[in-house]
C-alpha positions, 0 to 999 in steps of 0.5 A: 463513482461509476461502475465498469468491469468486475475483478474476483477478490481474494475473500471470493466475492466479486469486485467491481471496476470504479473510478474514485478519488486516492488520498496518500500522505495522509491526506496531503495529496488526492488523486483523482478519477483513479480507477481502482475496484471495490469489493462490497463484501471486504469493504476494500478498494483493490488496485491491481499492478497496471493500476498502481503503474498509473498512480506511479506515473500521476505522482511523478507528475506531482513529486518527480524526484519521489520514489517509493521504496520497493526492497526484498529482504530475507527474514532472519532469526532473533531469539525465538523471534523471526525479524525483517532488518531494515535499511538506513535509507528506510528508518531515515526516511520514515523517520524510525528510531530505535525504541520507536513504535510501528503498528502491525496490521495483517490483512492476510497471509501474503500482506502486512501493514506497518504504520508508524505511530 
């Protein structure tokens, strides 16, 4: 890994520009040489908006009919609950089912996590 610039992370601590390697779909394919940073205080691997551009363009290479889904929803109200209704396009493609289970994971106020088990 080498270490190049610094980047400021939202813990306040200073991130450090690197090079390593991206496993997506669980491992099925690995990029790498991605530059990325890294915050030793979070222990997370920060990619910024002209880096993720960079992975975008690398995966086209890979899969160029993928394309991942990038959708603004409204929040609504469900009972006492607030709910994110999701598309067709999206339950049929990561495979969801009414009754079906997702993991939640809140990284911080602005960024949720949805796995599905």
């Amino acid at each position: 890994m080498k270490k190049m610039e610094k980047l400021k992370c939202v813990c306040g601590a200073k991130a450090e520009k690197l090079k390593t390697d991206l496993e997506l779909f669980d491992g099925t394919i690995l990029l790498k040489d991605v530059d990325a940073y890294y915050c030793p205080e979070c222990k997370e691997e920060i990619l910024t908006t002209d880096q993720l551009s960079s992975v975008r363009e690398k995966l086209r290479g890979i899969l160029p009919n993928f394309e991942a889904f990038s959708l603004r929803k409204k929040v609504t109200q469900l009972g006492n609950s607030l709910s994110i209704p999701l598309s067709k396009e999206i339950t049929e493609f990561m495979h969801l089912q009414k009754g079906g289970e997702v993991k939640i994971t809140v990284k911080n106020r602005q960024r949720l996590i949805i796995d599905v088990c």
